[in-house]
py3Dmol code that shows the C-alpha trace and the ligand (Angstrom):
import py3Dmol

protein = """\
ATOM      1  CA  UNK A   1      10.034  -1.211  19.731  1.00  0.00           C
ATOM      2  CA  UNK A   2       9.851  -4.070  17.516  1.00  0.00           C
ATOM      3  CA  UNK A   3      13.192  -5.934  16.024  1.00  0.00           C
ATOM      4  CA  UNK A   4      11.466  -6.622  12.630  1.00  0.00           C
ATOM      5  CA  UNK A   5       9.312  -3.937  10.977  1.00  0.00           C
ATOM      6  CA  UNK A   6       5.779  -4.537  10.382  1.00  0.00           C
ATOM      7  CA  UNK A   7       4.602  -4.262   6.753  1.00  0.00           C
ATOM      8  CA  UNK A   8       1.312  -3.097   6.383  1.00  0.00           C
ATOM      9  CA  UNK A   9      -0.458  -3.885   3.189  1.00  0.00           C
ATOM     10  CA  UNK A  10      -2.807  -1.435   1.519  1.00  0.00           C
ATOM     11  CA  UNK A  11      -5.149  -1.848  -1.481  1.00  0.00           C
ATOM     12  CA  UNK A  12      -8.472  -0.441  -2.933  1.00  0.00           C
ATOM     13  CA  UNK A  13     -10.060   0.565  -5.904  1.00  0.00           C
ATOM     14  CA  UNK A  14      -8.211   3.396  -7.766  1.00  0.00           C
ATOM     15  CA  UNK A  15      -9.713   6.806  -6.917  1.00  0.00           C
ATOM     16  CA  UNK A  16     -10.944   5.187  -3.100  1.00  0.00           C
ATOM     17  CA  UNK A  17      -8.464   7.412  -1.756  1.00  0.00           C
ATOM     18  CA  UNK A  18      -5.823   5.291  -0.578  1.00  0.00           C
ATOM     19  CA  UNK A  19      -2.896   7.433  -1.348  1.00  0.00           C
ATOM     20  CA  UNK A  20      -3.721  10.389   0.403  1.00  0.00           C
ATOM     21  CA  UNK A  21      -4.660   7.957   3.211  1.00  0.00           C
ATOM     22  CA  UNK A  22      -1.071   6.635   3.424  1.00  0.00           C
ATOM     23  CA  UNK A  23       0.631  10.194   2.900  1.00  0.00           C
ATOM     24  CA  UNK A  24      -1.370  11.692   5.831  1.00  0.00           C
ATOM     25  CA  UNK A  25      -0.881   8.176   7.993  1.00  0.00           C
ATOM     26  CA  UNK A  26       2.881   8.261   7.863  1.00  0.00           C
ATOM     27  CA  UNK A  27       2.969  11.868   9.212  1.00  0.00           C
ATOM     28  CA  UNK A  28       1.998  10.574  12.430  1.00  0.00           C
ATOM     29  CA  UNK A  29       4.294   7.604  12.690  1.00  0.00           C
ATOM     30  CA  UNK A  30       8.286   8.775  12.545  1.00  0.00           C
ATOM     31  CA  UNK A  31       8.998   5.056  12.277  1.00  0.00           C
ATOM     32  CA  UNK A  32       6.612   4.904   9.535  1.00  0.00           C
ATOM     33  CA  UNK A  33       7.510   4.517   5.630  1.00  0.00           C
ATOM     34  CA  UNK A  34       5.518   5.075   2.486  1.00  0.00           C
ATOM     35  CA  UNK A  35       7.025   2.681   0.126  1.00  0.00           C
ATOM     36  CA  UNK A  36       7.935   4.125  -2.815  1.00  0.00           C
ATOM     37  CA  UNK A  37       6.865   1.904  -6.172  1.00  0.00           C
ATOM     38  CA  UNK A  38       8.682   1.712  -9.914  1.00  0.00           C
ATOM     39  CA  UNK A  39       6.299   2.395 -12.530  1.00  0.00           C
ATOM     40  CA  UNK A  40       5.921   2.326 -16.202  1.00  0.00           C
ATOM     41  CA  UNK A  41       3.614   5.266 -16.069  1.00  0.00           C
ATOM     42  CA  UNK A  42       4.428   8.129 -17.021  1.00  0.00           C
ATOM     43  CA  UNK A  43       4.527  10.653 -14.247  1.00  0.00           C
ATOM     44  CA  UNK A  44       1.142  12.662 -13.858  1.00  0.00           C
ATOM     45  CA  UNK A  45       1.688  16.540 -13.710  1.00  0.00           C
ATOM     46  CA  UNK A  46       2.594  17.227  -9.764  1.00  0.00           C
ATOM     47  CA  UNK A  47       4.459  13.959  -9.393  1.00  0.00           C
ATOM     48  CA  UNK A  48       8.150  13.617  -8.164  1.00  0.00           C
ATOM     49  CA  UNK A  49      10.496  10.955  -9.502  1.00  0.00           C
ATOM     50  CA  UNK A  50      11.383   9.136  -6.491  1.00  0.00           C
ATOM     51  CA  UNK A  51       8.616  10.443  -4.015  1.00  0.00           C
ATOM     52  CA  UNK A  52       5.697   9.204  -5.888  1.00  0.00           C
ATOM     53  CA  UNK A  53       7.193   6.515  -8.025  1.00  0.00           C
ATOM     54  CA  UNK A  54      10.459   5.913  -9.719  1.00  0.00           C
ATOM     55  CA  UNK A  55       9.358   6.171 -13.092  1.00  0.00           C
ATOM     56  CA  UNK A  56      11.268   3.944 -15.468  1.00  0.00           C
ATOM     57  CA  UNK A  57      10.931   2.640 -19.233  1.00  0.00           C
ATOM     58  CA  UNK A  58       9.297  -0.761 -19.943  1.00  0.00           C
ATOM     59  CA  UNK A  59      12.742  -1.940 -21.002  1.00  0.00           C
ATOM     60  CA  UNK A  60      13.930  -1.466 -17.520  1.00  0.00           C
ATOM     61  CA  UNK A  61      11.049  -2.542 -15.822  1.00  0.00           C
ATOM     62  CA  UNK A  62      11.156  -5.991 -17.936  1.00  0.00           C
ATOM     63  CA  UNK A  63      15.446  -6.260 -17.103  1.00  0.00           C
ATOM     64  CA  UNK A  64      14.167  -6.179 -13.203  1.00  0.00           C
ATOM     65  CA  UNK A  65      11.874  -8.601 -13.560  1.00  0.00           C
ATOM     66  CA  UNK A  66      14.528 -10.943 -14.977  1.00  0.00           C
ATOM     67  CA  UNK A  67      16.799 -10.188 -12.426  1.00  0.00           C
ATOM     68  CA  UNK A  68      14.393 -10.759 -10.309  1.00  0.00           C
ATOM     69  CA  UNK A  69      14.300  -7.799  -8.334  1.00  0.00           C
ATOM     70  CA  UNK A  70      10.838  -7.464  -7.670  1.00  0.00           C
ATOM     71  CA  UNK A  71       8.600  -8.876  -4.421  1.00  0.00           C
ATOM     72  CA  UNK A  72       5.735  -8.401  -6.367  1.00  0.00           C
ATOM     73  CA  UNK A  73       4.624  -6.430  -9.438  1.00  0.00           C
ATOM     74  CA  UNK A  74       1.194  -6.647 -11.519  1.00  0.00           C
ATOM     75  CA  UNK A  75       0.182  -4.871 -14.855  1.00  0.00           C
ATOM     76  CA  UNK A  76      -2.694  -2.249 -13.774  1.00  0.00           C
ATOM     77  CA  UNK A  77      -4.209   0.015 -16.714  1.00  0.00           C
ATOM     78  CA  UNK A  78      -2.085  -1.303 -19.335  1.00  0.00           C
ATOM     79  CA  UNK A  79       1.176   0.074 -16.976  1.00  0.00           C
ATOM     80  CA  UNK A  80       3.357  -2.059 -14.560  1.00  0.00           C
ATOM     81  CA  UNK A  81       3.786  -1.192 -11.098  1.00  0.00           C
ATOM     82  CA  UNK A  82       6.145  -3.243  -8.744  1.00  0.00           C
ATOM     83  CA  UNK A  83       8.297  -3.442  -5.427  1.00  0.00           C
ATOM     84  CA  UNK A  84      11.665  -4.470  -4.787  1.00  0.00           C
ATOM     85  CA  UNK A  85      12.669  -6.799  -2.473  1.00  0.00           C
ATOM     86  CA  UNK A  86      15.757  -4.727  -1.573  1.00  0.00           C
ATOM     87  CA  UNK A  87      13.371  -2.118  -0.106  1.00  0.00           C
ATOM     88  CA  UNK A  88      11.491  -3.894   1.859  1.00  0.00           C
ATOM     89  CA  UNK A  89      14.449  -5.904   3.745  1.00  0.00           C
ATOM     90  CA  UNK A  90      16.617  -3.118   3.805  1.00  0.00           C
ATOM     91  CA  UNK A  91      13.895  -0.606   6.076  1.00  0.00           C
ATOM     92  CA  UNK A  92      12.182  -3.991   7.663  1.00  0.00           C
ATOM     93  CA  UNK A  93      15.731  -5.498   8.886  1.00  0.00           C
ATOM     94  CA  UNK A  94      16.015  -1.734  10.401  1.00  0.00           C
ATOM     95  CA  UNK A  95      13.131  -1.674  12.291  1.00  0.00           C
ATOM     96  CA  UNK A  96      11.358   0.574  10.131  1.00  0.00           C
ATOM     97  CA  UNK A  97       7.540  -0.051   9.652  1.00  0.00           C
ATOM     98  CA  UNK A  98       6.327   0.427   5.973  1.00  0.00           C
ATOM     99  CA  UNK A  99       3.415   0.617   4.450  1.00  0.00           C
ATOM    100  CA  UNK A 100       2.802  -0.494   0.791  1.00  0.00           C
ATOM    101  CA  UNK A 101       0.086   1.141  -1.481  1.00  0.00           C
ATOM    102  CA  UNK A 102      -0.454  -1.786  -3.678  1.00  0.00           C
ATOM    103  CA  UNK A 103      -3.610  -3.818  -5.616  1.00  0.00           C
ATOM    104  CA  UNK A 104      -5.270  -6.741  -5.021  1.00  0.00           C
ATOM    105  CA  UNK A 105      -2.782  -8.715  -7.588  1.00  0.00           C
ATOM    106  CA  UNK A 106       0.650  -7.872  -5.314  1.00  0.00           C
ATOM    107  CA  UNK A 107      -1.513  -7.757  -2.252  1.00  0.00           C
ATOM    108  CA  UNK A 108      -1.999 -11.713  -2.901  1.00  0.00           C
ATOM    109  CA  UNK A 109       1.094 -12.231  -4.133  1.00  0.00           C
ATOM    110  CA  UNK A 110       2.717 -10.337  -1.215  1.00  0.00           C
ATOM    111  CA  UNK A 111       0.360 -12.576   1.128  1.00  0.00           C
ATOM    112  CA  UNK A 112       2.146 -15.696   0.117  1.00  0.00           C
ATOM    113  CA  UNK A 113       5.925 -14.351   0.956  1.00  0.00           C
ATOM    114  CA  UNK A 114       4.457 -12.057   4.359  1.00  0.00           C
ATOM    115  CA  UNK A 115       1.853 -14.222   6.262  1.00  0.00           C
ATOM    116  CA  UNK A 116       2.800 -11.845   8.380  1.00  0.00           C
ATOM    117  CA  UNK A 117       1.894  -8.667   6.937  1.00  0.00           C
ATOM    118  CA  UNK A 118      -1.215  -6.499   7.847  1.00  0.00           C
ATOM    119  CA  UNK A 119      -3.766  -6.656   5.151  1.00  0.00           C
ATOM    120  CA  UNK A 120      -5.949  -3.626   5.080  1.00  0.00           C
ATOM    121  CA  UNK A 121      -9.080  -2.878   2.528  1.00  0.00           C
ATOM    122  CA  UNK A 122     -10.104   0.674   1.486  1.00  0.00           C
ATOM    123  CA  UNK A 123     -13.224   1.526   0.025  1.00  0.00           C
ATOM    124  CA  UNK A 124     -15.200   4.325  -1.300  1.00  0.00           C
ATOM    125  CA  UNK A 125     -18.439   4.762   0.280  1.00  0.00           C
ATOM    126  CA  UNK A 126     -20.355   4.140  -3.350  1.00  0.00           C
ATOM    127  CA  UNK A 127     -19.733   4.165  -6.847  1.00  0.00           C
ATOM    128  CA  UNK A 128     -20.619   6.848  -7.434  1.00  0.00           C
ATOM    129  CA  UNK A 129     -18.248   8.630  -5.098  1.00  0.00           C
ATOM    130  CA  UNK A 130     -16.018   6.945  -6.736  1.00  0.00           C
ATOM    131  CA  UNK A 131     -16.844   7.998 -10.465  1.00  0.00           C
ATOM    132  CA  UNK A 132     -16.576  11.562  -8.783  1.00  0.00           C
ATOM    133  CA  UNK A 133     -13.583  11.134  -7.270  1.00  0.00           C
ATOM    134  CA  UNK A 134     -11.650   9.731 -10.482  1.00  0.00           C
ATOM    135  CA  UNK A 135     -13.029  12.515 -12.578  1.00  0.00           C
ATOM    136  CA  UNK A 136     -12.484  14.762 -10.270  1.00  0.00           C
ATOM    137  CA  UNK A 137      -8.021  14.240 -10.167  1.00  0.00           C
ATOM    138  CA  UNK A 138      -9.153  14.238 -13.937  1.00  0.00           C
ATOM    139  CA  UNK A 139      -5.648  14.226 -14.296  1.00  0.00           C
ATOM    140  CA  UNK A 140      -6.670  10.967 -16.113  1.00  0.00           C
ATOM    141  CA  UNK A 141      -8.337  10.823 -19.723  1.00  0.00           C
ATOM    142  CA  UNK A 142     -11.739   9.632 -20.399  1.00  0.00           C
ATOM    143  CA  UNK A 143     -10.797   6.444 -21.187  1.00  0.00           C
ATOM    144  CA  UNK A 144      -8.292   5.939 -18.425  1.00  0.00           C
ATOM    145  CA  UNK A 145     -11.656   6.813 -15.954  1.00  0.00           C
ATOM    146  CA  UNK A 146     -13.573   3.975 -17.770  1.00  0.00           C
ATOM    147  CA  UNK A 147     -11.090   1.603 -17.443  1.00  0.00           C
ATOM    148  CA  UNK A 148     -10.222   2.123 -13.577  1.00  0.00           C
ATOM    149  CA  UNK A 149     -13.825   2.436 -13.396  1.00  0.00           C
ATOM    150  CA  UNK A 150     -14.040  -1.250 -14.623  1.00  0.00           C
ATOM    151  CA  UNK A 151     -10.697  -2.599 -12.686  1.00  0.00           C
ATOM    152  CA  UNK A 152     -12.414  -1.493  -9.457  1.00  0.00           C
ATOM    153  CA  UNK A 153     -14.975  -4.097  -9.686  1.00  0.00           C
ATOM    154  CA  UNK A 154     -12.188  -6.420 -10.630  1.00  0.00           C
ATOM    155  CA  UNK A 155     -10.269  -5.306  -7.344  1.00  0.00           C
ATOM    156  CA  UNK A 156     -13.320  -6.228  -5.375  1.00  0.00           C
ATOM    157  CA  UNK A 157     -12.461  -9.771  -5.640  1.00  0.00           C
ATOM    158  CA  UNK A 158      -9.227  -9.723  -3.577  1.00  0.00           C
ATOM    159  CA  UNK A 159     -11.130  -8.031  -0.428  1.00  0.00           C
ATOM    160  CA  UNK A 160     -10.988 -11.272   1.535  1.00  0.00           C
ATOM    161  CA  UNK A 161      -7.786 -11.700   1.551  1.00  0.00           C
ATOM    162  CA  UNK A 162      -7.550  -8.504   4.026  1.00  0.00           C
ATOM    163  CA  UNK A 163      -7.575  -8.375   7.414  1.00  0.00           C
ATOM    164  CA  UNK A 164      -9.438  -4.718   7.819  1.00  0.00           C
ATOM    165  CA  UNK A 165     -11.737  -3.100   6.006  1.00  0.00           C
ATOM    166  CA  UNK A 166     -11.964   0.973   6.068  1.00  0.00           C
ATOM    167  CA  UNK A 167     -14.416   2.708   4.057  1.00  0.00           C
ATOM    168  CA  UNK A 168     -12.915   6.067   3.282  1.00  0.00           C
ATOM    169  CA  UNK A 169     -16.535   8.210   3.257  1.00  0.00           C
ATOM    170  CA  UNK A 170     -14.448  10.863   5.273  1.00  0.00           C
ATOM    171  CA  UNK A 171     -10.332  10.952   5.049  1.00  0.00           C
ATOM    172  CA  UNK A 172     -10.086  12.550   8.553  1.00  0.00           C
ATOM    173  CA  UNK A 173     -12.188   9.374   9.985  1.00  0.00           C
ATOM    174  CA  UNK A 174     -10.705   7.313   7.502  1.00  0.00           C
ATOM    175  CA  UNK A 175      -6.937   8.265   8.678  1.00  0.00           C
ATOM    176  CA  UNK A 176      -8.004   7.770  11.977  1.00  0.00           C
ATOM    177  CA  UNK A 177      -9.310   4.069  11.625  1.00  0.00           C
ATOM    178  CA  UNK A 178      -5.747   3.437   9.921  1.00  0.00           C
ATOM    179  CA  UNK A 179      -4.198   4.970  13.062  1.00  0.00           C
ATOM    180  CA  UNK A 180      -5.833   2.880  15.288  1.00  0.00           C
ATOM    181  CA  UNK A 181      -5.107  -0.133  13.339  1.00  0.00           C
ATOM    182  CA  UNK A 182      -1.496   0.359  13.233  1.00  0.00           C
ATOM    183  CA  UNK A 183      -1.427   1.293  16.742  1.00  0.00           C
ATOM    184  CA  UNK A 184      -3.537  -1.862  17.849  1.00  0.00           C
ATOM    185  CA  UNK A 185      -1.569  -4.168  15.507  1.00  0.00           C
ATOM    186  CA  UNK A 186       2.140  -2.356  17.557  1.00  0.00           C
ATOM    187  CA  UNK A 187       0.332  -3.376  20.501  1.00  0.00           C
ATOM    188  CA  UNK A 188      -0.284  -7.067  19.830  1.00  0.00           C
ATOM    189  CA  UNK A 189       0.616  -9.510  22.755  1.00  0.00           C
ATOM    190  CA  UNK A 190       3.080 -11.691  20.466  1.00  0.00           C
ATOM    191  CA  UNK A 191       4.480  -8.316  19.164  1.00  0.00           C
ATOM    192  CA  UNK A 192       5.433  -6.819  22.455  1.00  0.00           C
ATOM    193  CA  UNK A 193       5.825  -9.771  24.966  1.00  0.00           C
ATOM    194  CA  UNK A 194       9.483 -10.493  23.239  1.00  0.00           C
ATOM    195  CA  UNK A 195      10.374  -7.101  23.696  1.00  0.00           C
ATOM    196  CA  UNK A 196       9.325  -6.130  27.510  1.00  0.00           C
ATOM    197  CA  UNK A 197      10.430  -9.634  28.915  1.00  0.00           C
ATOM    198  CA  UNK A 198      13.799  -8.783  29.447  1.00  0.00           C
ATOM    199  CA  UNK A 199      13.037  -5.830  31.116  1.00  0.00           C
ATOM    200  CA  UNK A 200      10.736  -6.655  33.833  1.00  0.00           C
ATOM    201  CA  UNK A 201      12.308 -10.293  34.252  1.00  0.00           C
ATOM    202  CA  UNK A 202       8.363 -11.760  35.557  1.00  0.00           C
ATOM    203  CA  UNK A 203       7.535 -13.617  32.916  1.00  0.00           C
TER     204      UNK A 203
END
"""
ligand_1 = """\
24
LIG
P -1.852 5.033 -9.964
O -1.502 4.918 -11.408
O -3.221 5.604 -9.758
O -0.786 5.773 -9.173
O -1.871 3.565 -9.348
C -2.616 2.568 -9.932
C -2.634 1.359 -9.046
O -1.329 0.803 -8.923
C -3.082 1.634 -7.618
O -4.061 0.657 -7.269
C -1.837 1.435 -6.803
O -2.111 0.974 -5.491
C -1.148 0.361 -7.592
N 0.284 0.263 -7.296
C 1.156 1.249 -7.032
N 2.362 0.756 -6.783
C 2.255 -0.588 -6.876
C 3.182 -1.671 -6.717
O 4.366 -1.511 -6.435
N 2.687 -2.911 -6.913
C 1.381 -3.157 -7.224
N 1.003 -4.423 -7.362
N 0.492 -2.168 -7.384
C 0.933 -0.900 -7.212
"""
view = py3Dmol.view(width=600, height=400)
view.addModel(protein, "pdb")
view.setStyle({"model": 0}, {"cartoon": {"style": "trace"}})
view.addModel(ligand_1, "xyz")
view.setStyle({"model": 1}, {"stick": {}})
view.zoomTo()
view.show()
């Protein structure tokens, strides 16, 4: 329905549970698409080059930041993680919806090119739950655990920049207060008006 896809924004602590969020989110939405990130991690056992991340040296990484290819990219963990602005013109300019799984750093950066965008928050219920969670994966080593243990306080700081909060306590409930955000947000008077008035030829 709309001309321009919407970009929805999504950031949280690491181990909060966002990326399971935004894999079970886009199953619902055909018009819906899970950006994918480049990365100077290396790939954790599971991941796909090119569904998870595009995994590339630091070399490479530092060329496209010269060239300027990225919309935003931050250094998380002691690894860079970025998004091009070829990828988000080229589904946006479609009509394609996407939805970025990003921190607090390229959320804010993000927020200064896309007023626009849809800024959504997700949090673990308690720290705790979150130690659990991380260790849990423990695809990560000890140290990597203390140290996104650390950056999640750190990530805190960015929360009002973001339109909606979810707190991820249950991922079926948790999915479904993403749902009804993107639907609600699809549904916005200045979204739709445009797009009906044609149509009906009343207003
Ligand atoms: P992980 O290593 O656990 O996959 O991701 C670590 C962090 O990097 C997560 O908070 C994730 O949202 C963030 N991240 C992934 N891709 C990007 C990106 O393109 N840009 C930014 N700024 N952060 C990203």
């Amino acid at each position: 329905m709309n001309k321009e896809g919407l970009l929805f924004i999504i950031s949280a602590p690491s181990g909060a549970g966002k990326t399971s969020l935004c894999k079970e989110v886009v199953k619902f939405f055909p018009n819906l698409y899970h950006s994918v990130s480049y990365t100077t991690r290396l790939p954790r056992p599971g991941e796909k080059d090119g569904e998870d991340y595009l995994f590339v040296s630091k070399d490479k990484f530092q060329e496209m930041i010269d060239d300027r290819s990225f919309v935003e990219w931050a250094e998380i963990h002691g690894n860079r993680y970025g998004t091009t602005i070829d990828s988000l013109k080229e589904y946006r300019h479609k009509g394609i919806d996407i939805i970025l799984d990003i921190d607090g750093q390229g959320g804010r950066q993000l927020k200064n090119e896309y007023p626009d965008g849809i800024y959504v928050f997700i949090l673990p219920p308690s720290r705790k739950d979150l130690e659990e969670r991380l260790r849990l994966r423990s695809t990560d080593s000890d140290e990597d655990i203390e140290k996104r243990l650390k950056n999640a306080k750190e990530e805190l700081q960015y929360i009002y920049q973001y339109d909606y909060i979810v707190v991820n306590n249950d991922l079926e409930e948790a999915v479904s207060a993403l749902k009804s955000i993107i639907i609600a947000e699809k549904c916005r008077r200045d979204r739709v008006l445009p797009l009906v008035k044609g149509l009906f030829q009343l207003l």
